[in-house]
C-alpha positions as CSV (number, residue, x, y, z in Angstrom):
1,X,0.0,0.0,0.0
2,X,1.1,3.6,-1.0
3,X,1.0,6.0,2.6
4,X,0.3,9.2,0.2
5,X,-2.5,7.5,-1.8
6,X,-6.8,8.4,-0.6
7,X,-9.6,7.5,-2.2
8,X,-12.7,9.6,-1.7
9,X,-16.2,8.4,-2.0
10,X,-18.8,10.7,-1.9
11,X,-22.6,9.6,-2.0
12,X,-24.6,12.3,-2.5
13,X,-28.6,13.0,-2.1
14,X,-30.2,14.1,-5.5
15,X,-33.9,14.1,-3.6
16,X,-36.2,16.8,-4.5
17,X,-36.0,18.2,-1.0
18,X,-32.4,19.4,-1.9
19,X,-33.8,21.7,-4.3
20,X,-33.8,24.1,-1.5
21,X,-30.2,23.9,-0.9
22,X,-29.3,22.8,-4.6
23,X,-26.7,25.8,-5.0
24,X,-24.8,25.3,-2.0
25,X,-24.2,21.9,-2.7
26,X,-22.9,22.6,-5.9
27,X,-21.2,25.6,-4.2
28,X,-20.1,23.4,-1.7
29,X,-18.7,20.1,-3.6
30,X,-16.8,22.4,-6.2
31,X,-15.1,24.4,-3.1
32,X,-14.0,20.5,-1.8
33,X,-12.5,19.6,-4.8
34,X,-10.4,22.7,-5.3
35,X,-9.2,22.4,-1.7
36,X,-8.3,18.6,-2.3
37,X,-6.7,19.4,-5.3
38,X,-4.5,21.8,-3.6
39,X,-2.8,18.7,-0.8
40,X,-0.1,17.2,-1.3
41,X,-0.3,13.2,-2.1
42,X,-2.6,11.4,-4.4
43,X,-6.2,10.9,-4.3
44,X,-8.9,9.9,-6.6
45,X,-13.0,10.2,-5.9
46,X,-15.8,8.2,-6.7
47,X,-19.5,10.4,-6.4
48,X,-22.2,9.3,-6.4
49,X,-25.6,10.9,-7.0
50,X,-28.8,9.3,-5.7
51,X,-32.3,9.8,-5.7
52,X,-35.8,7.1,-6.1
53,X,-35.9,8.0,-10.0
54,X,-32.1,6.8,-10.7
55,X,-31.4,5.2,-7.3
56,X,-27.5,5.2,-8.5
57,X,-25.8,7.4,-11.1
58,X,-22.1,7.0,-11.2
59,X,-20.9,10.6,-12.1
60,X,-16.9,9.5,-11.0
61,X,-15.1,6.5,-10.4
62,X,-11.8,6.4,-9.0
63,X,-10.9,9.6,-11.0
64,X,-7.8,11.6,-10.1
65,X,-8.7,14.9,-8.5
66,X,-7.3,17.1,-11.2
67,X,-10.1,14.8,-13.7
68,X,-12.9,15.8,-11.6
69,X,-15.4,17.7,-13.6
70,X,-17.0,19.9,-10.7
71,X,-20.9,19.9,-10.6
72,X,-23.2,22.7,-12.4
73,X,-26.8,23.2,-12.2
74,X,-27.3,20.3,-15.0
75,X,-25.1,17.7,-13.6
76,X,-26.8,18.0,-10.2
77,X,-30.8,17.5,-10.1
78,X,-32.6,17.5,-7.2
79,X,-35.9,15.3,-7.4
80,X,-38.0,12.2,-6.0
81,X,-37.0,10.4,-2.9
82,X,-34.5,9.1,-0.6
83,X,-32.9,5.5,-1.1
84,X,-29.8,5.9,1.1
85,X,-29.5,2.2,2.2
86,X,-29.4,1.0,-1.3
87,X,-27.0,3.5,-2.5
88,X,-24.8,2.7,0.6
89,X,-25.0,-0.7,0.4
90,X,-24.5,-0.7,-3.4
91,X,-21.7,1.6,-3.3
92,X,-20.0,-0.4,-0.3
93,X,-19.9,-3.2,-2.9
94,X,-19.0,-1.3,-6.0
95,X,-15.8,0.0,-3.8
96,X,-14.7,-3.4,-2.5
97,X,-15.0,-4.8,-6.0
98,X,-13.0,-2.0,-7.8
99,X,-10.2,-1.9,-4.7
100,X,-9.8,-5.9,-5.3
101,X,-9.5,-5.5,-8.8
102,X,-6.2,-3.0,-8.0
103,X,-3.0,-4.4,-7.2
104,X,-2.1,-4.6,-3.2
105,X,0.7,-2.4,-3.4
106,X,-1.4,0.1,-5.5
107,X,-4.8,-0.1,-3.6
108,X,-5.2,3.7,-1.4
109,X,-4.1,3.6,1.8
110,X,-6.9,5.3,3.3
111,X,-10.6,4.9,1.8
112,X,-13.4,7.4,3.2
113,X,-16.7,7.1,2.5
114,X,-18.6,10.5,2.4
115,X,-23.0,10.2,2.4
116,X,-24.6,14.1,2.2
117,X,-28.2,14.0,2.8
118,X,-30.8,16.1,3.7
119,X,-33.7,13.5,5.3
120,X,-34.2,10.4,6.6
121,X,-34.3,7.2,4.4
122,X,-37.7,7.1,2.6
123,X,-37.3,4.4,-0.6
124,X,-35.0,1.5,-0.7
125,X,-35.9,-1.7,-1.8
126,X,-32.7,-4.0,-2.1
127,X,-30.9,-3.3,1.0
128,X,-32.2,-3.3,4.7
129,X,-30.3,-1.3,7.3
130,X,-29.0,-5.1,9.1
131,X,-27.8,-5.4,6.0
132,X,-25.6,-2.2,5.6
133,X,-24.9,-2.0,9.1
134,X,-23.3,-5.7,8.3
135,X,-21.3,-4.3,5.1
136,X,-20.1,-0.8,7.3
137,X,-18.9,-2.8,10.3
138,X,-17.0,-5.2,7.4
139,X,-15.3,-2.8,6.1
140,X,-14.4,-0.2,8.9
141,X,-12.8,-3.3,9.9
142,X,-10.3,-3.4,7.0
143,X,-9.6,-0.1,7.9
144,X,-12.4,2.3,5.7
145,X,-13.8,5.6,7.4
146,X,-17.2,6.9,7.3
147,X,-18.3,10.6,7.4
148,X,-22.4,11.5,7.4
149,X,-23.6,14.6,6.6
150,X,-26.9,15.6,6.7
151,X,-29.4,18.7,7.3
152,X,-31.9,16.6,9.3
153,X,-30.9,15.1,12.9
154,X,-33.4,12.2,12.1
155,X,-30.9,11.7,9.4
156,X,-28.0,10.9,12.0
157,X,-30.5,8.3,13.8
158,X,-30.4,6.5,10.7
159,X,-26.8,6.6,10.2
160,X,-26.5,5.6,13.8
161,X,-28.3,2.7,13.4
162,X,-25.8,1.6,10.9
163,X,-22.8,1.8,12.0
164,X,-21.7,5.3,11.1
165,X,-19.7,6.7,14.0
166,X,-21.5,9.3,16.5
167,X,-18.1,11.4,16.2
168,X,-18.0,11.2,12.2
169,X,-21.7,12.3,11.8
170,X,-22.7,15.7,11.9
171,X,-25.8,17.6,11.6
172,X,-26.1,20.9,9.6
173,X,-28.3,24.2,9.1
174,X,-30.5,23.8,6.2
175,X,-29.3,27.1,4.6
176,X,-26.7,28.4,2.8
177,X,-23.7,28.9,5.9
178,X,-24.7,25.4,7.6
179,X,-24.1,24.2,4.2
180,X,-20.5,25.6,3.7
181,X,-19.8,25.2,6.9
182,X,-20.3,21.4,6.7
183,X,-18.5,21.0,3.5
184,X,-15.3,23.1,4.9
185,X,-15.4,21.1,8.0
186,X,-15.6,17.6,5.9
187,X,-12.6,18.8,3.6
188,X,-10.3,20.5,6.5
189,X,-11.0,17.3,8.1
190,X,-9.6,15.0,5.1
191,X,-7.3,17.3,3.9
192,X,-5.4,17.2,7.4
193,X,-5.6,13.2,7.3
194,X,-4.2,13.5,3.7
195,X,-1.6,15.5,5.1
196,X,-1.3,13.7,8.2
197,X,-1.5,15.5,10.7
């Protein structure tokens, strides 16, 4: 394993309640990526868009930093409902398939996992939360982080329940400063772990 090398996987609510706060999560996301861009070491990102319409859109996948094209007003859609435990569950999967598929002494050394939400779960249908509360405690075993964002406290119940640390979940102001705030807390965070300090 390479000590400089993160990988960054971001899954991130396109529910029509994020209309409200649809510009400062573009805002937001594009401020990230030029901060990550800007620390030292090697990192690539995965994101993920979610909502009940397209439950899983794949906008990255393991793309270099400097490849990432930042969100607009088209690429980021607010609409339907909320199926976070399939698009945690199916994105736990898709990352431990693609990180098996790299050579060992390639793979990241550090893999985050990032969910951004605004409610409370509201549509799955292929994964329960035993289920991804079974796939987190996996693979925070072998070493992955988790991070859970999300304008609603019922929200952090829900990540709670599934294994998402207390510590690594926070709850933010549905407006336009709880929004930055969150995202420059989230990329201070893992740009200080990139850096390690």
């Amino acid at each position: 394993m390479t000590s400089i090398h993160t990988h960054i996987a971001i899954l991130l609510d396109r529910s029509g309640s994020m209309e409200l706060l649809r510009d400062d999560i573009i805002g937001g996301f594009n401020a990230f990526v030029a901060q990550q861009r800007a620390v030292p070491g090697e990192a690539t990102l995965t994101l993920v868009q979610f909502d009940s319409q397209q439950p899983y859109e794949v906008l990255h996948r393991f793309a270099p930093l400097a490849e990432v094209q930042l969100l607009t007003r088209d690429s980021y859609v607010p609409r339907a409902a909320t199926p976070l435990l399939d698009a945690m569950g199916q994105a736990i999967i898709d990352l431990q398939h693609d990180l098996g598929a790299i050579p060992t002494a390639r793979r990241p050394a550090h893999v985050i996992v990032v969910i951004i939400t605004d409610g409370r779960e509201n549509a799955s249908i292929e994964f329960s939360k035993g289920q991804v509360a079974r796939l987190v405690a996996q693979t925070q075993a072998a070493g992955w982080e988790y991070v859970f964002l999300s304008a609603d406290m019922g929200a952090i119940d829900d990540a709670l329940a599934v294994g998402v640390r207390a510590e690594a979940s926070l709850a933010f102001r549905r407006d336009a400063t709880g929004t930055m705030l969150a995202y420059q807390s989230l990329s201070d965070n893992i740009a200080a772990q990139r850096a390690g300090r």
